[in-house]
RORO-915238 format. One record per atom (N, C-alpha, C): x, y, z. Coordinates in steps of 0.2 Angstrom, whole numbers, plus 5000, padded with zeros to 4 digits. Layout:
N
XYZ ...
# end
This chain:
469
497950885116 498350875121 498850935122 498750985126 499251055128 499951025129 500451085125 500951065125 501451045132 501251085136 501251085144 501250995145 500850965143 500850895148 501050875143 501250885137 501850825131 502750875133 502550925136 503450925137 503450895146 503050895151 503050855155 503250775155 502850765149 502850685149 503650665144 504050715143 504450705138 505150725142 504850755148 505350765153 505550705157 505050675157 505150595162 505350565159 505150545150 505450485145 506250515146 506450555146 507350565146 507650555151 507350565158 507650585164 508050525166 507950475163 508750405163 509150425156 509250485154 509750515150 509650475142 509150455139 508750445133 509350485129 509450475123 509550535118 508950575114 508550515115 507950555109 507250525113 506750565113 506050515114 505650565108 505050525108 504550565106 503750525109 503350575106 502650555109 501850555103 501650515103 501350485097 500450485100 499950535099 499550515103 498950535097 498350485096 497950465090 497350465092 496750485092 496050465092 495850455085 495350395083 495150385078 494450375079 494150365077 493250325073 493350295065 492950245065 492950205063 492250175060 492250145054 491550105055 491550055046 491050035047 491149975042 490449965040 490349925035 489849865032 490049825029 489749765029 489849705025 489349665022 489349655017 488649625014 488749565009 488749495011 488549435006 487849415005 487849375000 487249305000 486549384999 486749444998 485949484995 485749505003 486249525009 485949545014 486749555018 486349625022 487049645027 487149585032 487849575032 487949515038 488449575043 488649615042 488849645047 489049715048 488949775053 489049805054 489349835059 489949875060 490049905068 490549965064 490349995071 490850065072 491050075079 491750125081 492150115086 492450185086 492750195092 493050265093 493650225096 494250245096 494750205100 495550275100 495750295106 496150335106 496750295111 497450325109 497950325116 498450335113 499050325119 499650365117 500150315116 500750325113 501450295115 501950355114 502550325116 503050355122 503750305116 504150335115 504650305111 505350335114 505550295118 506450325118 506950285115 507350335112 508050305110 508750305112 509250265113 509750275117 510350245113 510650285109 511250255105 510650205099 510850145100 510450095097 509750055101 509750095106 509250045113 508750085109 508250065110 507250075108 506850055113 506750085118 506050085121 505350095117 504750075118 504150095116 503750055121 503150095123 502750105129 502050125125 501650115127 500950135123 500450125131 499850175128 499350165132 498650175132 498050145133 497550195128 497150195137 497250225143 497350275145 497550345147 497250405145 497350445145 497450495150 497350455156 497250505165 497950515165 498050585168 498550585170 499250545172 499050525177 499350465181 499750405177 499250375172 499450345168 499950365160 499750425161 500450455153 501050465160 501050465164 501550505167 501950425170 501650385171 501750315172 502250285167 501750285160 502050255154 502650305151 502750355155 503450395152 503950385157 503550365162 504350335167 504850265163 503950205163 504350155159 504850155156 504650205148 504950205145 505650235146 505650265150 506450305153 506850235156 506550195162 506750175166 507050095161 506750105155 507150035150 507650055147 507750125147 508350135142 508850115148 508750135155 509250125160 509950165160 509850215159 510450265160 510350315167 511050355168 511050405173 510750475171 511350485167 511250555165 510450595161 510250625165 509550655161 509750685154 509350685151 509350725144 508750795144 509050835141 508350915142 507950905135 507550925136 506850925132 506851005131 506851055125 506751095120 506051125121 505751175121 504851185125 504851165116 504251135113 503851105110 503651175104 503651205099 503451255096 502951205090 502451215088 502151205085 502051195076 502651135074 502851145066 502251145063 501651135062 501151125056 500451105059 499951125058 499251125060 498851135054 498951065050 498351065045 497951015044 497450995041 496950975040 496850945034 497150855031 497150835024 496350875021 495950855021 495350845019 495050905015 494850915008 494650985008 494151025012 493951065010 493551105017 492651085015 492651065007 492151035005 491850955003 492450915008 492450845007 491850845013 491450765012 490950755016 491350685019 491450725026 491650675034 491350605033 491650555035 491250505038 490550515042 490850545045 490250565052 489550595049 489750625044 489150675041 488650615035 488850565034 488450525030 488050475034 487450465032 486950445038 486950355035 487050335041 486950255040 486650225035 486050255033 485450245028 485850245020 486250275022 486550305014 486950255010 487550235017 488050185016 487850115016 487150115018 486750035017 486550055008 486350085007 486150105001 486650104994 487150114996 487550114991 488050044991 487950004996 488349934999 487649904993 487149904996 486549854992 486549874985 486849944983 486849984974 487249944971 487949914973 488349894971 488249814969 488049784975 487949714976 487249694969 486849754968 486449754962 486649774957 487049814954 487649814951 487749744946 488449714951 488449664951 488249604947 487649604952 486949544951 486849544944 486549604942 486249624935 486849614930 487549614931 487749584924 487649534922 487449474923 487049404921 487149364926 486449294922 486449224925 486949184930 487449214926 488149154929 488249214936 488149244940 488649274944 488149224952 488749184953 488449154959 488449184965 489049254968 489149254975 489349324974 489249384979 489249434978 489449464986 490149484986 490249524992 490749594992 490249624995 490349704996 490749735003 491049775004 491349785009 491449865005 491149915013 491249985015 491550015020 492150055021 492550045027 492650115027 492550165032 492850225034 493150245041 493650305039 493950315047 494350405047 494150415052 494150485053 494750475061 495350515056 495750505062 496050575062 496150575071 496750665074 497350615074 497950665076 498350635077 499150705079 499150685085 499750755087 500550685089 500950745085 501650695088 502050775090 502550765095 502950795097 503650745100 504150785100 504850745100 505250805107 505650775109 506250805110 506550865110 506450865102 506950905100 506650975097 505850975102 505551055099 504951045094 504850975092 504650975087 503550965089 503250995084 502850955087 502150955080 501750925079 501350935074 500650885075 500150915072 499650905073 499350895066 498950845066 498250815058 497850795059 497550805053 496750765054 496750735048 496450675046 496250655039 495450615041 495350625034 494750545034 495150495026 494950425028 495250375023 494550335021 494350325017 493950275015 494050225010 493850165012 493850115006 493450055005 493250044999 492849994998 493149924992 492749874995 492749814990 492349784987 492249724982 491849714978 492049644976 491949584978 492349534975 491549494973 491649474966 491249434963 491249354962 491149294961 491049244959 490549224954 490749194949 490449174943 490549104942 489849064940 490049004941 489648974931 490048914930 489548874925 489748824925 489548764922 489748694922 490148664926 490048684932 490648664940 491248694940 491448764935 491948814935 491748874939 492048904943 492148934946 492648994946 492549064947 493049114943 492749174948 493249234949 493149274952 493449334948 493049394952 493249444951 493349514957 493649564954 493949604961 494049664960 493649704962 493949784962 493849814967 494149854969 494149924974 494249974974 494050034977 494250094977 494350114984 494850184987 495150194992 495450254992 495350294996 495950364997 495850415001 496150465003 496150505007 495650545007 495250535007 494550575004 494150575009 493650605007 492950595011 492350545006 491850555009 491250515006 491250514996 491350554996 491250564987 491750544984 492150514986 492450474983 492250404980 491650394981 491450354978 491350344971 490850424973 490450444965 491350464961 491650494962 492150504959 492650454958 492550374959 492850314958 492450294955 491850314954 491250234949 491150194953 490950194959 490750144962 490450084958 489850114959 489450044954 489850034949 490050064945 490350034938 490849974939 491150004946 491749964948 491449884951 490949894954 490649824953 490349794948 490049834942 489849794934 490549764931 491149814933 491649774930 491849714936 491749704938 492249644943 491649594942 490849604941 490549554939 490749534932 490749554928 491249564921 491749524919 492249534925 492849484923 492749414928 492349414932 492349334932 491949314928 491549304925 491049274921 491549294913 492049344911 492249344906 493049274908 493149274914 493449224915 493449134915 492549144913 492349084914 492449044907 492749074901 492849084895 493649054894 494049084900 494649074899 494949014896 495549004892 495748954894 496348944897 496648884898 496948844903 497648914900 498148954904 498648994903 499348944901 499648974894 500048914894 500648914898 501048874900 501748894904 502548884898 503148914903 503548934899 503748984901 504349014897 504549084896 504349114889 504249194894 503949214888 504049284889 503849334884 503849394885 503149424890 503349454896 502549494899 502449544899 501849564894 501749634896 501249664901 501349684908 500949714912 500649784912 499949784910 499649844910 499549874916 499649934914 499349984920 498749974924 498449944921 497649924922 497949884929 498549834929 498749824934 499049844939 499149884940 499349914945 500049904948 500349914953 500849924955 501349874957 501049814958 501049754963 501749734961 502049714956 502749704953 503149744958 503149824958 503749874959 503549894967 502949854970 503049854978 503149804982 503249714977 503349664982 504149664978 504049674973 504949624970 505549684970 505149744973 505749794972 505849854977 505049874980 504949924985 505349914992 504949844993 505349815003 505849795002 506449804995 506949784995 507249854996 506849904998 507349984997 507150005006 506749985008 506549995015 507249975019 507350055023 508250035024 508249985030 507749985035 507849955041 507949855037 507549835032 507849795028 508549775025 508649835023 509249865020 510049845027 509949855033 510249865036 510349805041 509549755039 509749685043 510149655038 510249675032 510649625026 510049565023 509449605024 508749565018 508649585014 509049625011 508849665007 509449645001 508849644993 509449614988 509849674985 509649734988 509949794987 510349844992 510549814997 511049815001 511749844997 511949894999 512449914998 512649924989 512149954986 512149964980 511850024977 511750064981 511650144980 512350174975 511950204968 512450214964 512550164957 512350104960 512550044955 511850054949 511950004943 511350014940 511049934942 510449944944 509849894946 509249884942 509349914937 508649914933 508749954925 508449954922 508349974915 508450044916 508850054908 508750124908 508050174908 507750124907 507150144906 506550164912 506950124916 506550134925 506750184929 506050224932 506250264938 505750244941 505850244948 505450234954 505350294958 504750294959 504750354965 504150334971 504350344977 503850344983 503650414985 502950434984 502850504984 502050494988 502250514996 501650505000 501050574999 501450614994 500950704995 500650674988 500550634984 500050644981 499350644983 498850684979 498150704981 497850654982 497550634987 496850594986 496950534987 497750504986 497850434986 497850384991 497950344991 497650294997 498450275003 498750284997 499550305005 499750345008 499550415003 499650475007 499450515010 499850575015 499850595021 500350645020 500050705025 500350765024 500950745031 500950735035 501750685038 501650635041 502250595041 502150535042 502050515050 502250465054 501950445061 502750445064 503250515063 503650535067 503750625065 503050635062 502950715062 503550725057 503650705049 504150715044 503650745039 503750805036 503450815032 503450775024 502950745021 503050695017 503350715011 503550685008 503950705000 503750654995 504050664989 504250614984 505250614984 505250554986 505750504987 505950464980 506450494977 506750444968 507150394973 507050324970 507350264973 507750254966 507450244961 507750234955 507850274952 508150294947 508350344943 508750304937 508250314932 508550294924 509050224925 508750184931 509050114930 509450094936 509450174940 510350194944 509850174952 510050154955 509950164964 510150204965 509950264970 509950334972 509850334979 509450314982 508950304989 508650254991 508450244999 508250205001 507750235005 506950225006 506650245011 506950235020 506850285021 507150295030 506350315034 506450275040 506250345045 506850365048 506750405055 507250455059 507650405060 507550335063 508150295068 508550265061 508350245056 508850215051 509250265049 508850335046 509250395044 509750415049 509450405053 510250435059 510650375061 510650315059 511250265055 511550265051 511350295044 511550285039 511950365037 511750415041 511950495043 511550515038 511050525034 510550565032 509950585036 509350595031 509150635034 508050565034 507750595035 507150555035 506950545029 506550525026 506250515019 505450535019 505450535026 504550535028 504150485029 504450435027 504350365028 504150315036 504350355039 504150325047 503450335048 503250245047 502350255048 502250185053 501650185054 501450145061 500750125059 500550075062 499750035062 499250125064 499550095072 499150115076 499850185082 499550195088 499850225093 500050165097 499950085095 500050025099 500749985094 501050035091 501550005085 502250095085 502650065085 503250085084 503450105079 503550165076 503650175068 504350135063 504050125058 504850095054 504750095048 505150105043 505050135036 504750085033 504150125029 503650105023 503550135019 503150095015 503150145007 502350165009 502250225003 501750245004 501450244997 501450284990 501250294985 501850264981 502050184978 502450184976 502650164968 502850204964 502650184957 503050174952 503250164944 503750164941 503250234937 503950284936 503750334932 503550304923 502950344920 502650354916 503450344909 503550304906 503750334900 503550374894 503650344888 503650384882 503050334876 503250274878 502850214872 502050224873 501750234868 500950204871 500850144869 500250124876 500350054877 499950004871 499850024867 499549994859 500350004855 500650034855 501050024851 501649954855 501549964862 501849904865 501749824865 500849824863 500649774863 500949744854 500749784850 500949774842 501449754841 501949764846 502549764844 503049704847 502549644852 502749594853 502149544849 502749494848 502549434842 502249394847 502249374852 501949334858 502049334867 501549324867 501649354873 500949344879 501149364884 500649364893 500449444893 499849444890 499749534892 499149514900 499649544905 499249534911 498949614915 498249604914 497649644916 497849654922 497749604926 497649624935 497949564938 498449574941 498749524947 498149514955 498649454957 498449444961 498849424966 498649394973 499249404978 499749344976 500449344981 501149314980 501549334985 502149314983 502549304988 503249334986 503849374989 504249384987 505049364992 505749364989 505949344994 506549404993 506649455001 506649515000 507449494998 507749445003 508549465004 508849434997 508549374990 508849374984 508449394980 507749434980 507249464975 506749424971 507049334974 506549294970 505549314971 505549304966 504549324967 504249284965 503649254967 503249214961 502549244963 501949284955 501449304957 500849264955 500149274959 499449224954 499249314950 498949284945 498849314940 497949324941 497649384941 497049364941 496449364934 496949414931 496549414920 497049424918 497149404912 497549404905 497449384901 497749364895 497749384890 498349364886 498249334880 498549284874 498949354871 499349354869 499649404863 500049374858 499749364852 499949334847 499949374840 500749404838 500649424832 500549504833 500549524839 500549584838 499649614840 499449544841 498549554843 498349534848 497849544855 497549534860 497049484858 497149414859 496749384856 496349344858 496649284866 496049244870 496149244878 495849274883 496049264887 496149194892 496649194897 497049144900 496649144906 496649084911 496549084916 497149034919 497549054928 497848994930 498549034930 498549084927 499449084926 499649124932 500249094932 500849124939 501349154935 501749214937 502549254936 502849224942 503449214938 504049194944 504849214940 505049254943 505549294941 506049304947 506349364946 507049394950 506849474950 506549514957 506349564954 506949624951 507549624953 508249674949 508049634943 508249564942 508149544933 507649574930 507249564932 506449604928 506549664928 506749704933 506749784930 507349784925 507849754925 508349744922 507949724914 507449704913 507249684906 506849724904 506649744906 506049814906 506349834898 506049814892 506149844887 505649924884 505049904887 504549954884 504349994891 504050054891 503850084895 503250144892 502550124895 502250174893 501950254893 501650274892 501450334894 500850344898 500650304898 500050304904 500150274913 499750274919 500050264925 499250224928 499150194932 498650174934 498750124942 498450154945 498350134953 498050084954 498550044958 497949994965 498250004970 497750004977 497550014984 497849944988 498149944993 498149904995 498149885003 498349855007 498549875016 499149835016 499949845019 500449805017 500649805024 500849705025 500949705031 501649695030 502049705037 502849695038 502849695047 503049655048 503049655056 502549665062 502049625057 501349635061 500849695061 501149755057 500849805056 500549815050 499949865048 500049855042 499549915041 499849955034 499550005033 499450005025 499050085026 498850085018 499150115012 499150095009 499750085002 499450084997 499750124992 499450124983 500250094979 499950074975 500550054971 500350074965 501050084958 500650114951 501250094947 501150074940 501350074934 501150094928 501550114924 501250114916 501350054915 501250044907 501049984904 501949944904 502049904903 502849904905 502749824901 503349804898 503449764894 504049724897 504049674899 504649644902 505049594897 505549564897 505549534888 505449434889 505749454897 505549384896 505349374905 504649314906 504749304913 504649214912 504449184918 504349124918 503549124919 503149104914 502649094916 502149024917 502049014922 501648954926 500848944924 500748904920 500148874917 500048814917 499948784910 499648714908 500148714903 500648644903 501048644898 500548604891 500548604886 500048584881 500648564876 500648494872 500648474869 500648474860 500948484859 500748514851 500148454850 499748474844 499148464841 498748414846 498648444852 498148414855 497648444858 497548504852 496848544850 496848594856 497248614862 497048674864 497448744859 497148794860 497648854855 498348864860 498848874855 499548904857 499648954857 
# end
């Protein structure tokens, strides 16, 4: 879109005297597969572009979208949006100069577009065989392939104006293993900023021999026992802890409705000395990041936690110019059919100094938990309760039978606050996180981290009535 028709249309958004507008305009492609039961049940692809038109007035918000793109129609949907702010006095729009014209992707990534239909049925059916061949028990096997090749030009007000392109791909893998009317699942994926090879660079297949692996190694579990106990969460798990019980509690637009358990405590100590957190959307490859976000901020690594200390809150533009600072990078959107409002993108606790075998050893009993599963968090007191989807008995200082059934229910400040051990290793999972009906893509990370004590939800048991303790 020439600059020309985005300072015309930026002209209209202000002419009821707006203080700020901007213009958010996205063409994407898209495509998919799906495959159960040993055969593709679905397949589509789509192209879908259009604009939206954002004014802001003191505290008023306009947003206007449209996925016509004639004339008539952008010049239409910028009246609106002016004509809601309702003011007299015009505002002047700055001729647009062009901050950044880059291209995520490397120059030798392979496009969505460039891999042929045949290929992506071929590596959906490679996986689902995969799979299958880890044994007899594996009842139920589903694969899901997902890519998307997106442009994207923003321009504001105030001069600003940038232009991207990325591709995102992700895949899924959930297995069911069945045996004497027990039933157990398993789950892996991969996902990032990449093009096509990142599969081979993620293990595909492998990623499905292990997820048929842990259901069937699940079908062995026993009943998890309940109580408070010491947990340690491996890296293997991923981030899921430090983005539902701690991340949306730093998103300032939370922050500013008073949902937030960390509301007016920048500075204070919220977490272990041992904890730092950082949201860093520029790392390589990773499934949250983005070279800017979806009001044209160049993306950074943001410290929220520092050695225990609250230090920051993620912003976009409208919160930061509440709070008098500045953007975080953090203003992101679904679509050009969504309004941007602060999200996390790469969110993780820094790496410590323990390795994770020396953490294990060095607790007498304990919940060593492999891989979470979904849950619920309650942003404005921090209460959290998670399902757990592999773990593991620690007794004595040894990894010794795995569990099936357990839930985490905690206070997510209290759990950072207990954080005794921190490892030296880090390990990703991919997610989509919804907040206001919108939902984007998101990595979450931790090292191996030792909590000292949480509530853990199982099977309460008995002494001597033969199951193990």
């Amino acid at each position: 879109m020439e600059a020309a028709v985005l300072e015309r249309l930026l002209d209209l958004a202000l002419q009821k005297g707006g203080d700020y507008a901007d213009i958010y305009v996205e063409y994407k492609k898209n495509s998919g597969i799906w495959l159960e039961e040993d055969r593709v049940e679905k397949i589509h692809s789509g192209v879908e572009s259009g604009l939206g038109i954002r004014v802001i007035k003191a505290r008023q918000t306009a947003y206007v979208y449209t996925s016509d793109l004639s004339p008539g129609a952008l010049e239409n949907a910028a009246r609106t949006a002016s004509q809601a702010i309702n003011r007299s006095a015009a505002s002047r729009v700055i001729p647009l100069a062009v901050t950044a014209v880059k291209s995520s992707p490397p120059l030798d990534s392979l496009a969505p577009h460039q891999v042929p239909w045949s290929h992506k049925m071929e590596q959906v059916l490679a996986a689902n065989q995969a799979a299958r061949a880890v044994g007899p028990a594996i009842r139920q096997v589903s694969v899901a392939l997902a890519d998307l090749e997106k442009q994207v030009v923003f321009a504001n007000s105030l001069g600003e104006r940038v232009e991207d392109s990325f591709n995102r791909i992700r895949g899924m893998i959930n297995v069911i293993a069945g045996r004497n009317g027990l039933l157990q699942t398993g789950y892996e994926s991969v996902g990032g900023v990449s093009g096509w090879e990142l599969l081979d660079e993620q293990h595909w297949e492998e990623r499905a021999r292990k997820a048929a692996q842990l259901a069937i190694n699940m079908l062995s579990a026993q009943p998890a026992p309940a109580g408070r106990m010491p947990v340690i969460l491996s890296a293997q798990a991923g981030g899921t802890m430090v983005h539902e019980a701690c991340g949306h509690g730093l998103e300032a637009d939370l922050v500013h409705k008073g949902l937030s358990v960390y509301k007016g405590k920048i500075g204070q100590t919220v977490a272990s000395p041992l904890v730092t957190v950082i949201d860093d959307a520029t790392l390589p490859q990773r499934y949250g990041s983005y070279v800017f976000d979806d009001e044209g901020t160049a993306a950074q690594a943001t410290g929220l936690i520092e050695n225990g200390r609250l230090v920051n809150y993620l912003y976009d533009r409208m919160t930061a110019a509440h709070d008098k600072t500045g953007s975080t990078g953090n203003g992101r959107r679904e679509s050009y059919q969504h309004k941007p409002i602060p999200r996390m993108s790469n969110t993780f606790i820094a790496p410590g100094k323990d390795h994770p075998q020396e953490i294990i050893s060095s607790t007498d009993r304990g919940l060593l938990v492999l891989k979470m599963g979904g849950g619920q968090v309650n942003t404005i007191n921090g209460d959290f309760i998670f399902e757990v989807s592999e773990a593991y008995m620690v007794e004595a200082g040894q990894v010794t039978y795995p569990v099936r059934g357990a839930t985490l229910t905690g206070n997510g400040p209290k759990a950072l606050q207990d954080v005794d051990r921190v490892g030296c290793d880090l390990g990703f999972a991919i997610g989509v996180c919804g907040k206001d009906g919108q939902g984007v893509p998101v990595s979450d990370a931790q090292p191996t981290i030792r909590i000292k004590e949480l509530t853990v939800g199982g099977t309460l048991v008995k002494p001597g009535s033969g199951a193990r303790r």
